[in-house]
N, C-alpha and C positions, 0 to 999 in steps of 0.2 A: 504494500500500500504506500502509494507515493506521500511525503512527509507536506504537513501542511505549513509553507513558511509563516503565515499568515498566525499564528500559535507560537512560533516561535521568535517571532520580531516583536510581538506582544510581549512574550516573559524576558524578552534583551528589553526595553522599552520600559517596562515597569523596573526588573532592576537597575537600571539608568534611576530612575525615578526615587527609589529607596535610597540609592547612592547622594540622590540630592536633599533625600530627607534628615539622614543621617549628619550629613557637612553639613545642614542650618540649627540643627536642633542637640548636637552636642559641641562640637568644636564650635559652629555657630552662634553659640550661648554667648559669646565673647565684644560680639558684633552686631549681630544678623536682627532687624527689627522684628518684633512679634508678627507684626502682619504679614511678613515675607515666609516663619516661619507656619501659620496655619497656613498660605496658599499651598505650601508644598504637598501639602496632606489632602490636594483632591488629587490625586494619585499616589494609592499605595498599598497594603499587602491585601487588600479585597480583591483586589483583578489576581494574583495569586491564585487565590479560592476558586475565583471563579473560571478559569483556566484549569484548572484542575480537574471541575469537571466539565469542560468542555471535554477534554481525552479521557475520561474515564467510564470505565464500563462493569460489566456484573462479573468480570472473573478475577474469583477469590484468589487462588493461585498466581497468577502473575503479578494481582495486586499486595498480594502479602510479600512474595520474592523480590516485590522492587522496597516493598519498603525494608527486606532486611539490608537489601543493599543498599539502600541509603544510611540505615543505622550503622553499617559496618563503615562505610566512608565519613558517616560522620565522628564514628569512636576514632579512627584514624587521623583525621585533623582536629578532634581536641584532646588524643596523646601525643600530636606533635606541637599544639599551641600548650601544654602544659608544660613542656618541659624547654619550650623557650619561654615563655614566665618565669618559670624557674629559673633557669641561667641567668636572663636578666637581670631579675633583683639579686642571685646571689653577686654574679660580676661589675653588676653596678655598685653595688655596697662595699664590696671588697679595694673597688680602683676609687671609687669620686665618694664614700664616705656616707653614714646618715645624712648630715645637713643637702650631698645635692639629693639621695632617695629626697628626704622630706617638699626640694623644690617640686622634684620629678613630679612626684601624686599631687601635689598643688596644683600643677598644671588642669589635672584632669578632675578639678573642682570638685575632688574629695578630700574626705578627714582621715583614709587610711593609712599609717604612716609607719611601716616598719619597724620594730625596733631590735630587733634583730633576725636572721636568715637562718635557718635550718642546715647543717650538713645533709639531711635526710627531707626530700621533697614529700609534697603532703600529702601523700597518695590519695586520702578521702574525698580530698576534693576531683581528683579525676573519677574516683569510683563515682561521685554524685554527676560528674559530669554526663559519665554515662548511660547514667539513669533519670538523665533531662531534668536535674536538679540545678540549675545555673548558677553556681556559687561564682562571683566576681574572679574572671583573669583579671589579675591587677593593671598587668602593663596594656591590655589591651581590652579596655571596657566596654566600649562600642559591640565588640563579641559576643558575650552575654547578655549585652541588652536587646539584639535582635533575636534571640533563640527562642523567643516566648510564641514566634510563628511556626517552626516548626515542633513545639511538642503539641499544638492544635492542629497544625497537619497530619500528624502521624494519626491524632483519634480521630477525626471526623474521616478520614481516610475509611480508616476502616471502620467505620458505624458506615461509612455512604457505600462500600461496596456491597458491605451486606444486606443493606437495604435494596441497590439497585440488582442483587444476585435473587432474594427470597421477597418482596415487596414492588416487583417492578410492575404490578396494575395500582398500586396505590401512594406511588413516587409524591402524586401531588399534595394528599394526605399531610407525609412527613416533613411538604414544605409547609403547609398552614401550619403545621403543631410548632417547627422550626421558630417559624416568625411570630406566630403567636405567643409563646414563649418571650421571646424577643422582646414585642413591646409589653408583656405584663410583665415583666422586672423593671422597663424603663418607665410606665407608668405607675407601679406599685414598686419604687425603689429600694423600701427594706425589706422587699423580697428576692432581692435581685442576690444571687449565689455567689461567695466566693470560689476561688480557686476559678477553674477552667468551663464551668459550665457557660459560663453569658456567652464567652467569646466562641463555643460549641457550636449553642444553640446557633445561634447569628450563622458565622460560616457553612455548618452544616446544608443549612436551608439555602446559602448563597451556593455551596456546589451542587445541590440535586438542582435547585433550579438552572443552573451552566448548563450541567446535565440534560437535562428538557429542552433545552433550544440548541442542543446538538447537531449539524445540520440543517441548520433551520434559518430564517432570516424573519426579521424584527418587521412585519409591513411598511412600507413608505410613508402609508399615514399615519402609520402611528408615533412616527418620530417628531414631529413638531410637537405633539400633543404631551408626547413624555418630558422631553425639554421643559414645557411651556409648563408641565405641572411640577416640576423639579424647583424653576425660575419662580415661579408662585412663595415655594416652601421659602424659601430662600428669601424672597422680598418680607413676607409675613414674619418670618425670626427678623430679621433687621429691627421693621416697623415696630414690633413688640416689644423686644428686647436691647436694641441696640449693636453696636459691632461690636461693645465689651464681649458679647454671648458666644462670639465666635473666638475671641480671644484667649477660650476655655478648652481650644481645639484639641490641645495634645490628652486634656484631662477626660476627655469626652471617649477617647479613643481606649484608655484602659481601666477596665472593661468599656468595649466600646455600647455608646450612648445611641439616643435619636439621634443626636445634632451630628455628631460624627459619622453616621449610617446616612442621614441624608448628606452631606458633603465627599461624601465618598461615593456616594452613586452617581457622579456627574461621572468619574471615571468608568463605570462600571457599566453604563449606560453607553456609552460611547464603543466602548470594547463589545457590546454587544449588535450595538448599531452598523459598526464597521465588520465586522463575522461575518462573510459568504458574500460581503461586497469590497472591501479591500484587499485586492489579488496581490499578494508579495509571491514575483516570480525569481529573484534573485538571491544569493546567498549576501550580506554584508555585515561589518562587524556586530551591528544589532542583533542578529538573528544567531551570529555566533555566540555572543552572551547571551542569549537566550536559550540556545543547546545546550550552554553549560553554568545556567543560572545558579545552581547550587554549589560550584562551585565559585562564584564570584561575590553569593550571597555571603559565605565563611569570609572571602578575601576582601572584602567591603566592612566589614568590622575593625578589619587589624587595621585596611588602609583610613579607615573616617579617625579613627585612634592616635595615629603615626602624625595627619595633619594637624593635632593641637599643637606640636609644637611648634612647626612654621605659622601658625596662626596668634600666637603666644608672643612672636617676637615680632611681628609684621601688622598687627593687628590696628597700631594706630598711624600707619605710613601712608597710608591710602584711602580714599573713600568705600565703604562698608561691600558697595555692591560689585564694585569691580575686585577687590578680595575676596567676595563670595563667589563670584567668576572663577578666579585664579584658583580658591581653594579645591571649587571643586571640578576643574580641570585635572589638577594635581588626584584628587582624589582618583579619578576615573585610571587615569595612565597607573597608579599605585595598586588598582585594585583590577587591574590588565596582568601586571607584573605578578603580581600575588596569585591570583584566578589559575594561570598557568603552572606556575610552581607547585600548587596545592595538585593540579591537577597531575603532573608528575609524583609527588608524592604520595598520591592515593593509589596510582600504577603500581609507585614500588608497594606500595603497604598490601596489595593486593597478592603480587607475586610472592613476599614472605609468606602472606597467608597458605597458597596455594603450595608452597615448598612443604611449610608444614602441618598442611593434611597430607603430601606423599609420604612425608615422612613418620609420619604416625601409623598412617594407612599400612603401613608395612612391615610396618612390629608384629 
């Protein structure tokens, strides 16, 4: 089955996108005006979701095998990001002393401050790592802070294939209950569940419905009309409430909110509007990060991280927006360079693997 580019220039496109959310919203903190940093967030890990189930389908089997293999590439880049962490802080503390450690975490506008390094690395923290408990890499926080996408991909992953494997005459069913759900937490807020459920339910219902329009194209007329009642929402919060309301953007998002859910469907909408009518016949670097979104997703953490310090010394030399340019130019080329190398190291990390199952195999 020929590969659809069109899905895959979407998830380069969106990672593009996270990459721009990341440089406004941590390194950014430095600079970057609040308005600049909610616009960035009408594109971002919704279209994810919703890509996801655009390709997804009811076989249990394949779908489980691909998610071992992304858990096994993923334990593989954070036992190689653990133990550059480690090195790190121990050779940084060893050559340039607490006082530069103490600058270093300043930088990254925390209070955690070393005080002294281990000869023996912290093993529990990789155990937790593994077990999509996201204890802070120190030197590279940006890391941990995006991982909260993928331990909701892994479960709605698998609630949606088994739904669309044993439930596929009553798909639409588990979207009402999805979004039903949905808005009685946002509406009845001290019902609303800790841990992982809001951000579930929501996604959930955002992949079976990708899911349903599979194939499919959005009618002609019904796109002004989706726009036009989107533009509505959006004039009505203004009216109401003001631009302060919008200015609650990032807070809206975890767990995400009405206001966030409506501001992220302008992306979401559009990604569905364009489906089966914007023909991408050509391979180009979009579509290359997009074939290998998960790894540039890992490599867009360390690089959005790497930039606080050129951000740090350069931050008052220039006007805000053309540094926001520059930062996240840099970011992009940093998180090219990283994408690739990860992308080699998962090869080797694979080949070990595969050495030793012959090698056990054969005992």
């Amino acid at each position: 089955m020929k590969r659809d580019l069109y899905i895959d220039f979407a998830k380069g496109f969106a990672t593009l996108a996270i990459i721009f959310i990341h440089t406004v919203f941590w390194s950014g903190q430095f600079y970057v005006p609040t308005e600049m940093r909610v616009l960035s967030l009408l594109i971002d890990v919704p279209l994810f979701y919703a890509l996801s189930g655009l390709t997804s389908g009811g076989n249990i089997e394949k779908t489980l095998y691909r998610l071992l293999k992304l858990q096994i590439t993923f334990m593989i880049f954070v036992t190689f990001l653990f133990f550059l962490d480690y090195f790190f802080k121990v050779f940084g503390l060893n050559l340039f002393g607490l006082d530069w450690m103490k600058n270093f975490y300043s930088t990254f506008g925390t209070k955690y401050v070393p005080q002294s390094i281990s000869d023996v690395p912290q093993w529990q923290n990789l155990g937790n790592w593994y077990l999509h408990q996201y204890t802070n890499a120190d030197t590279f926080p940006v890391v941990m802070g995006s991982f909260w996408y993928l331990k909701v991909y892994f479960i709605l992953t698998v609630f949606g294939v088994l739904i669309l494997r044993f439930f596929q005459k009553h798909i639409n069913w588990f979207i009402a209950l999805c979004f039903g759900l949905t808005l009685i937490f946002n509406l009845l807020p001290h019902y609303y569940p800790s841990g992982q459920v809001g951000y579930v339910a929501l996604y959930l219902g955002l992949f079976l419905g990708a899911h349903q329009l599979k194939g499919k194209k959005i009618p002609t007329k019904w796109i002004p009309i989706l726009y036009g009642a989107l533009a509505v929402i959006f004039i009505m919060l203004f009216w109401n409430y003001g631009k302060e309301i919008f200015m609650t953007m990032n807070k809206a998002k975890f767990p995400p909110k009405l206001l966030y859910i409506f501001w992220s469907s302008f992306s979401l909408l559009t990604l569905f509007v364009l489906y089966n009518r914007l023909k991408i016949t050509k391979e180009s670097i979009i579509t290359y990060i997009g074939k290998n979104a998960i790894f540039f997703y890992f490599a867009q953490g360390m690089s959005s991280s790497l930039v606080y310090f050129l951000v740090v010394e350069i931050k008052d030399t220039m006007p805000w927006w053309i540094l926001m340019i520059l930062i996240y130019l840099i970011n992009i080329v940093l998180a090219v360079l990283l994408a690739k190398a990860l992308k080699y190291i998962d090869s080797v990390g694979w080949k070990i693997l595969e050495l030793v199952r012959k090698k056990t195999a054969s005992v």
